[in-house]
C-alpha positions, 0 to 999 in steps of 0.5 A: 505456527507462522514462519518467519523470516528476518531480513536485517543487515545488522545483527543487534535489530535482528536479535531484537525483533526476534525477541520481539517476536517471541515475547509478543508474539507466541504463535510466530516461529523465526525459522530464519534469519539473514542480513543479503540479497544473497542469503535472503534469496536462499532462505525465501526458497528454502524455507518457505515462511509464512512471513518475511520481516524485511529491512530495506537496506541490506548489507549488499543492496536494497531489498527492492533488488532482492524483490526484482531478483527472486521474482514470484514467490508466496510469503507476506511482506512486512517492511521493517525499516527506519526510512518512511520514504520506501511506503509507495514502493512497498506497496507495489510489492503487495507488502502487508505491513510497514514498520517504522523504526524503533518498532512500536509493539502494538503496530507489530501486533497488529502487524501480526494480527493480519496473518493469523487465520490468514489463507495464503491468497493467489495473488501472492503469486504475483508478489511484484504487482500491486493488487487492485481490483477493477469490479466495482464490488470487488475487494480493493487493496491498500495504498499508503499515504505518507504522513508527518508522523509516519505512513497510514495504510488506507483500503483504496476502496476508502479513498473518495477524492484526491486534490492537488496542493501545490506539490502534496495532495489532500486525500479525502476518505470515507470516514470524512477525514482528510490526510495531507501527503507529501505526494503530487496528484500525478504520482495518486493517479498512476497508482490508482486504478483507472477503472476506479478513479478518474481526473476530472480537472487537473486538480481533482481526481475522483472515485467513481464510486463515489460519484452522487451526481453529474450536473450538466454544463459546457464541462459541467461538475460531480457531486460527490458523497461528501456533498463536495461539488468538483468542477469538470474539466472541458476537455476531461468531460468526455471521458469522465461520460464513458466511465460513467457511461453517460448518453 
């Protein structure tokens, strides 16, 4: 069985989930539930789950002060909230999932879906810090990308380039498509590996993985995967040849 906790200021989305949970949910136990920083914090050391199903305003704070306050401990995240503007955050704290409200039963399936057989990795240790690999060949983490509709998770590894649009950025991914977000091109880079990406032009920041060709000139341009050619930056191109390590 999964342990579950649930971290909910009101009580009527509390028994909801938990009904939830145990009609679509069967291998998932609720061992506890909670509506404070003070109760969560408790219950986190004392019970030890598998999972927390966390709201992220709870009756004497936000949840991202329960975070802060508890510092390392070994549970999943899954945000369960009627705010979508939480989703970078929620990520840096290594969150697995993030619900929406009212809850779709087939994303808190697939929620769900992603403990089970699941080992409880080393990296949960360090539940404050977003896990982003520097190898090349590593397994990267996700990153979320909030939409109209709601948040789309993405591997990082899937992301080939980000360009500014104004004050949103179109993200490109593997699989050829492009999502639009409501995020600046800065606020992409501070989150994304610098071993993985790197701005080559104040409108471009690309992933080296990707990179198919550099095309030499007075700041040159790179071809990326998807046959896009992205100007280089005169005053970016020497450290774009160090990542490249480029003579």
């Amino acid at each position: 069985m999964i342990k579950s906790l649930i971290l909910e200021d009101e009580r009527q989305n509390r028994d909801l989930l938990k009904h939830l949970l145990d009609k679509y949910c069967r291998d998932v136990e609720v061992v506890g539930a909670g509506e404070s920083i003070v109760e969560g914090i408790d219950l986190i050391r004392t019970l030890a789950p598998d999972v927390v199903f966390l709201d992220v305003e709870l009756k004497d704070g936000d949840c991202f002060e329960l975070l802060r306050k508890i510092g390392r401990f070994d549970s999943e995240l899954i945000f369960v909230t009627a705010h979508d503007h939480y989703a970078i955050q929620a990520i840096k704290h290594s969150a697995l999932d993030y619900l929406l409200k009212p809850i779709v039963i087939s994303e808190l399936k697939d929620a769900v879906e992603r403990i089970r057989g699941k080992q409880r990795p080393a990296r949960m240790a360090q539940n404050s810090v977003p896990e982003v690999a520097s190898e090349p060949n590593a397994q990267f983490g996700k990153i979320a990308l909030p939409a109209v509709d709601g948040i789309l998770f993405v591997a990082i590894a899937e992301i080939v380039r980000c360009e500014a649009n104004s004050n949103y950025t179109n993200v490109y991914l593997q699989d050829g498509t492009c999502h639009l977000v409501a995020k600046t091109l800065r606020e992409y880079e501070s989150l994304l590996d610098t071993n993985m990406f790197v701005r080559v032009h104040h409108a471009h920041l690309v992933n080296l993985l990707f990179v198919k060709k550099y095309v030499k000139g007075k700041g040159g341009y790179v071809i990326v995967a998807d046959g896009t050619a992205i100007d280089v930056a005169v005053r970016r191109k020497e450290a774009l040849m160090e990542k490249l390590r480029i003579s």
